[in-house]
C-alpha angles and dihedrals in degrees: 000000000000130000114216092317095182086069104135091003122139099219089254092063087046081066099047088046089052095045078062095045093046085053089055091055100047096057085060102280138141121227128183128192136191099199148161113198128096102230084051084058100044091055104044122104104219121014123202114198127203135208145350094239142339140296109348086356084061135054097090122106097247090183145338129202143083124310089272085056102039084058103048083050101106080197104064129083105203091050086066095058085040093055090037095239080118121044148173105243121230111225105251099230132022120250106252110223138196115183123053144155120249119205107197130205099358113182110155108135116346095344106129099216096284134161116231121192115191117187124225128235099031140070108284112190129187122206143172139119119306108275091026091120107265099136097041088061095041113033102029090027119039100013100057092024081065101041095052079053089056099047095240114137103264131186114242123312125239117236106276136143102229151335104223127162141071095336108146083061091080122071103196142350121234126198109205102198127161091248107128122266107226138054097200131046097241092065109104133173099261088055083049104048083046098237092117083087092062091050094053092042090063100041095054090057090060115117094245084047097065098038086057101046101239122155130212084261084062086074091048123103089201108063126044122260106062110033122075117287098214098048092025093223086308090118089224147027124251110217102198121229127216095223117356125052130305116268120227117207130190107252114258095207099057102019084239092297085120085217130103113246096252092048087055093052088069106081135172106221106345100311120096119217095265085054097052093052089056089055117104117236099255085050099055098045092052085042092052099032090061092075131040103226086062098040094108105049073056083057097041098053084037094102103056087065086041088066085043097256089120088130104048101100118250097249097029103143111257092235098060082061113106121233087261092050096039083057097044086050088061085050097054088045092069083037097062096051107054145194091340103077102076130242112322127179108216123202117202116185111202106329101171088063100138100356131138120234091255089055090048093056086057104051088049084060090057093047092062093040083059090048096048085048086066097256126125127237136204123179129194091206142165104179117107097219095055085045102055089042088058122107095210122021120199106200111201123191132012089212126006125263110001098359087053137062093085120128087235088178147346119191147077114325104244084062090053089074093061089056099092092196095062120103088190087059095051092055088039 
């Protein structure tokens, strides 16, 4: 059984991985694979789909077949990428762009002494087989080589000559990684996205909540006064174990509704705080966007449907998130806040790291909601779709380890295909 092996795969390297699993199986194996991409798919003998959609709009069998018969299923959606009736739609020019960082002989690790130049305001994307160098230049080289410019404390730089270009355009670097959001397991999207203001906020203005005296930080789970003293917001009590794991128990007190009785008696609407949490994220923007008084709590959660995360549930514990939706929740976070928060040159590695073709459209349409917005992207990607959406691809290679650390190409995508050592063109 294989979890989304292709994880971090050029799509050379997919083929290589199939032509193995195809061996196993043909020594009278079973092999079972949850996956995403599409040549993993096309070679497998019986797909099972899930769906049709995610989270509590999932859970049900949408078809099972073989790829002939995933395609002809009017129900899945995967069937209809598969088939082509649903695509992911290549922008029909390319952004033009005029400032840009240089980063000059890098040689950490197995680059071979090259000068990248990665333009700023569009879609950069860098490509190139697994092992060909694309972390290294970006991760151990740029990321920390900026950071140190901007005074900000950096791990340790990569060997490089020198970082030249427009540099003082940009405010801040972000690195948008899949490492979880939050430390406790009271943090939730909404509290990192910062829209659980807006929800206390309107709570607190409610009639009974003035008669009583709560404050927007009643309707909080992090400071004492309104969340339940004996699980202190928590929902339920960890009895902890000698020797086997720890057992989590739904709170007596609160019934794991982490309010105190009198906290849960104030609703908006008909839907007390605890109600609202449970909500999905699709749910709560139709349920808010109805009146005018609670609009803006609809804006301010907008963005997470906006990343494609419309089904994850308003106070589901960031730890239950997985690495894509961790991701997607950072995302949602600069959305939401607009043009007012400078330049920022955002790194993604990898974001499309288990996620569907539908997800994917949607990310790309973040991505250029970030760029129109006046920020800069660059993407370590290996994912033909993202690739052939860039406005600038970097390929790195042409083989992994040794063979690798060479600028192969840098241009627009559709040139890439003409470049016949390039792994990435073959599969554009």
């Amino acid at each position: 059984i294989l979890d989304e092996p292709s994880i971090g795969l050029h799509s050379r390297d997919t083929e290589k991985l199939i032509g193995v699993l195809k061996s196993l199986r043909d020594l009278g194996n079973t092999v079972v694979v949850v996956e995403h991409d599409e040549m993993m798919m096309r070679e497998a003998d019986y797909i099972i789909d899930m769906g049709p959609l995610a989270s509590h709009l999932g859970g049900e069998v949408v078809a099972a077949g073989n790829y002939n018969e995933l395609i002809a299923n009017s129900a899945s959606l995967t069937g209809k990428y598969l088939s082509g009736e649903y695509f992911i739609e290549i922008p029909k020019q390319v952004r033009k762009w005029n400032n840009s960082i240089t980063v000059a002989g890098a040689r950490q690790n197995n680059l071979k002494d090259i000068t990248v130049q990665f333009p700023l305001n569009v879609l950069c994307v860098v490509s190139g087989v697994s092992g060909s160098g694309k972390t290294t230049l970006v991760k151990q080289i740029l990321y920390p080589a900026l950071q140190k410019i901007k005074g900000e404390f950096a791990d340790k730089v990569g060997f490089h000559k020198a970082i030249t270009g427009d540099i003082e355009t940009i405010t801040q670097i972000e690195l948008i990684d899949q490492n979880p959001i939050g430390k406790s397991s009271r943090s939730n999207p909404v509290t990192y996205i910062k829209a659980y203001d807006e929800i206390r906020d309107a709570f607190s203005k409610h009639p009974m909540s003035k008669t009583r005296g709560f404050l927007p930080k009643h309707f909080s789970f992090n400071v004492d006064g309104g969340r339940c003293d004996a699980c202190k917001g928590e929902g339920e009590q960890i009895v902890e174990m000698q020797f086997l794991a720890d057992v989590h128990l739904t709170c007596e007190v609160c019934k794991g509704k982490r309010f105190k009785e009198e906290v849960l008696e104030v609703s908006v609407q008909g839907k007390n705080i605890h109600d609202v949490l449970e909500m999905s994220v699709d749910d709560a923007i139709e349920f808010f966007g109805k009146q005018k008084e609670t609009a803006g709590i609809a804006k301010a959660i907008q963005p997470l449907q906006d990343v494609g995360l419309g089904y994850i549930k308003l106070g589901q514990s960031s730890d239950t998130l997985s690495g894509g939706e961790a991701q997607r929740v950072k995302l949602a976070s600069f959305l939401g806040k607009g043009k007012g928060s400078g330049n920022i040159l955002f790194i993604f590695d990898e974001p499309t790291t288990g996620l569907h073709f539908h997800d994917i459209k949607k990310l790309l349409a973040s991505f250029n909601a970030l760029i129109e917005q006046g920020h800069s992207l660059i993407v370590i990607e290996h994912n033909t779709d993202v690739i052939k959406s860039a406005d600038w691809v970097i390929d790195l290679g042409s083989e992994a380890g040794d063979a690798g650390g060479n600028l192969v190409f840098a241009g627009v995508p559709k040139d890439l295909k003409k470049v016949k050592e390039s792994y990435t063109g073959r599969f554009l």
